[in-house]
C-alpha positions in Angstrom: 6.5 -32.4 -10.5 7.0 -28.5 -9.6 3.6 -28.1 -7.3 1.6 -30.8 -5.7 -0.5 -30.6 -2.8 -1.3 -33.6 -0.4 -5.6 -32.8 0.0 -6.9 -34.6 3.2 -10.1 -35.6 4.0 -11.1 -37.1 7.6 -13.4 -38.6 9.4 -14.1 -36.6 12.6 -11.2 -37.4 15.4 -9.4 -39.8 13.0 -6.5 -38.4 13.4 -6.4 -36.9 9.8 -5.2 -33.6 11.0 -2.2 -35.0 13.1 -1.2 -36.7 10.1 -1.4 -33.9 7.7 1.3 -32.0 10.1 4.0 -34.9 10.3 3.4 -35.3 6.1 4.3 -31.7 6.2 7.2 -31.8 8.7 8.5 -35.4 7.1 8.4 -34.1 3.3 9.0 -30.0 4.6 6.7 -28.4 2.9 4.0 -25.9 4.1 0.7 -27.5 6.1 -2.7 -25.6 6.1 -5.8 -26.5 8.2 -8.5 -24.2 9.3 -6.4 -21.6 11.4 -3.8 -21.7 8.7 -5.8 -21.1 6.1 -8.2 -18.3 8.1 -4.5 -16.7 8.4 -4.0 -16.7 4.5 -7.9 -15.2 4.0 -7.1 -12.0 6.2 -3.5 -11.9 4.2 -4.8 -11.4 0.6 -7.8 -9.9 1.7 -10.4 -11.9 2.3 -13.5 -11.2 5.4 -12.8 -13.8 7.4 -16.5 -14.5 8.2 -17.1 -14.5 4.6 -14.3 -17.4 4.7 -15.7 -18.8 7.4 -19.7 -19.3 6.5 -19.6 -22.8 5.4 -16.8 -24.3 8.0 -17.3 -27.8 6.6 -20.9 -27.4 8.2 -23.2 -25.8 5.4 -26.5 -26.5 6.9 -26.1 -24.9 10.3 -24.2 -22.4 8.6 -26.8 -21.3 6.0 -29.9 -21.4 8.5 -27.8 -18.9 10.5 -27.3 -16.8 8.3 -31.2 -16.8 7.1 -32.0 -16.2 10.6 -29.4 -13.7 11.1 -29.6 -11.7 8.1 -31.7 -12.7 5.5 -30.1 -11.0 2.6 -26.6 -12.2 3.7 -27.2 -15.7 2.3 -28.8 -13.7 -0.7 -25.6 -11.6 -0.9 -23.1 -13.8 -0.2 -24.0 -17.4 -1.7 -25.7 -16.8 -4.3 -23.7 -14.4 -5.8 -20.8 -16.9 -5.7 -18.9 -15.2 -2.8 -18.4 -17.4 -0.4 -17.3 -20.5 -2.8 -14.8 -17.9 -4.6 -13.2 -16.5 -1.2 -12.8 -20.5 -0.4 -11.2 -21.3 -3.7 -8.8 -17.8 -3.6 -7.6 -18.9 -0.2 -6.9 -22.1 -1.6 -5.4 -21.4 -5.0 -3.2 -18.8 -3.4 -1.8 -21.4 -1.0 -1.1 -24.3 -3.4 0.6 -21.7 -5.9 3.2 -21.1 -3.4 4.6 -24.7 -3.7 3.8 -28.6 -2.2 1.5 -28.6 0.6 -0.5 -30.7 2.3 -4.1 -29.0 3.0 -6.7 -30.8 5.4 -10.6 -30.9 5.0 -12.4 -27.5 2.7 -12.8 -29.4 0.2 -9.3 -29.0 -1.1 -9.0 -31.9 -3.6 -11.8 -30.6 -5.8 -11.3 -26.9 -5.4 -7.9 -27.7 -6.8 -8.6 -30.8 -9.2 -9.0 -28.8 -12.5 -5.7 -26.0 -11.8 -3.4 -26.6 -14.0 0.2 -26.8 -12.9 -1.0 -28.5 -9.4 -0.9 -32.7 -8.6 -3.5 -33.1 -6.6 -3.7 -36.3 -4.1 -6.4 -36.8 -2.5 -6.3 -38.9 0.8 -8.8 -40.1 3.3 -7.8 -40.8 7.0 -10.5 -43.2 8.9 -11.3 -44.8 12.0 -13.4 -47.1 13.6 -16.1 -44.6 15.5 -15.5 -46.0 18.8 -11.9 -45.4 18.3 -13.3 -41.8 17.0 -15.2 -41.2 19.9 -12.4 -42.2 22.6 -10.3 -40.2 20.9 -12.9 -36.9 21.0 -13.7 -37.5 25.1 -9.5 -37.6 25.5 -9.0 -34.2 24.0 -9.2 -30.7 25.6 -12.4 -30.1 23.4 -14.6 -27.5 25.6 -18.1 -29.1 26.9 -18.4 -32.0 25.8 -22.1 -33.3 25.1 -23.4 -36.3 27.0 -24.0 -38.4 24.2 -20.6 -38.5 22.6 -20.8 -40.7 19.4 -24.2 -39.0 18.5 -21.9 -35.7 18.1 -18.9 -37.4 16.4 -21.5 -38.8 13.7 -23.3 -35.1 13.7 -20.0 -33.8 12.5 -19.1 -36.4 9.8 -22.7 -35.8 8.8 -21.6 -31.8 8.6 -18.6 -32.7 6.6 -20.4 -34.8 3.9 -22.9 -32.2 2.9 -20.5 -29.5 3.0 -18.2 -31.8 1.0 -20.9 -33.0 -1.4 -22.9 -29.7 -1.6 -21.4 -28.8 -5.1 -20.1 -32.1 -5.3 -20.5 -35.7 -6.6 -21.6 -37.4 -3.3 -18.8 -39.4 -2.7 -16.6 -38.1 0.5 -14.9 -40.8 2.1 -15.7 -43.2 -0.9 -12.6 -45.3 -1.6 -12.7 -44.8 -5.1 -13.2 -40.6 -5.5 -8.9 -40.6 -3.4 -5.7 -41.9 -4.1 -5.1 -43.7 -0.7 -7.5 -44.4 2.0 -6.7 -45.1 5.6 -8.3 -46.0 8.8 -5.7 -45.3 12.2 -7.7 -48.1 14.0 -5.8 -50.6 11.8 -2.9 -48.5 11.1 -0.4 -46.6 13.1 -0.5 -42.7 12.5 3.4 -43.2 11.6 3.2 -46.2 9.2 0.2 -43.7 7.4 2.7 -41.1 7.2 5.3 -43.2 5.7 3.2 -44.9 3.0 1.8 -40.7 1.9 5.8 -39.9 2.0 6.7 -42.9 -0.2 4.1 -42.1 -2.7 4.9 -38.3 -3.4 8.4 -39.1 -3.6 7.7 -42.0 -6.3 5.8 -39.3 -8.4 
């Protein structure tokens, strides 16, 4: 298998980030994640607002843009932009070699592009693991009412996920592995993603 890329999909503050980097570092290959791949938009090209509009949050997105500018959503979206400048940035950094990419939809961006194993994993938790997590990190104001944002943004990432989609983020059946870090260590995830890509 020449080009593979390790597609991960998280619950908000499961940890699916943290274990997309030691996947990366473990198997040494390249990692992409939002900043990453904003890096890779301005490096072939790409506006990095237009890259940016959805941000795994297409509803608050969208209704900023209407209010905004009312014929940037006309300009933009429905003339396929801002889907295309996602799947460039994407294409371009799976065709470089194995990766693992986390959240933009990754695993069905890349599903059909041929030459590219695409594994699509799901890191989980329990939410009030999720939520002790979120009020430990050095996220800037907080809200008061914690869990009621944590569920906001998993709420943000299934409609951006399913907006051309088939409804099924974070359904066990639509990835090749699905994890929750409340009953499993971070490492022991990690080892069970490595063990897999190197079996392929």
């Amino acid at each position: 298998m020449k080009k593979y890329v390790i597609a991960i999909g998280r619950e908000y503050c499961s940890g699916g980030k943290e274990i997309g980097k030691k996947v990366a570092e473990r198997l040494g290959i390249a990692y992409f994640d939002k900043d990453e791949l904003r890096e890779r938009s301005r490096e072939i090209g790409i506006d990095e607002g237009l890259f940016e509009m959805f941000d795994e949050q297409p509803t608050r997105s969208f209704l900023f843009s209407v209010v905004m500018d009312p014929y940037s959503i006309d300009n933009a979206v429905n003339s396929g932009k801002v889907l295309e400048a996602q799947r460039r940035v994407i294409e371009n950094a799976a065709d470089e070699g194995p990766c693992v990419i986390v959240g933009r939809r990754a695993d069905k961006i890349l599903e059909d592009v041929e030459g590219i194993e695409v594994i699509p994993v799901f890191i989980g938790a329990d939410i009030e693991d999720r939520v002790e997590r979120y009020l430990k990190s050095d996220a800037s104001d907080k809200p008061r009412n914690a869990r009621r944002f944590v569920e906001q943004r998993d709420r943000e990432r299934a409609s951006y996920y399913n907006f051309l989609g088939d409804g099924r983020w974070g359904k066990a059946s639509n990835y090749a592995m699905c994890f929750s870090t409340s009953k499993m260590s971070e490492d022991k995830i990690c080892d069970v993603i490595c063990d897999y890509v190197k079996s392929l």
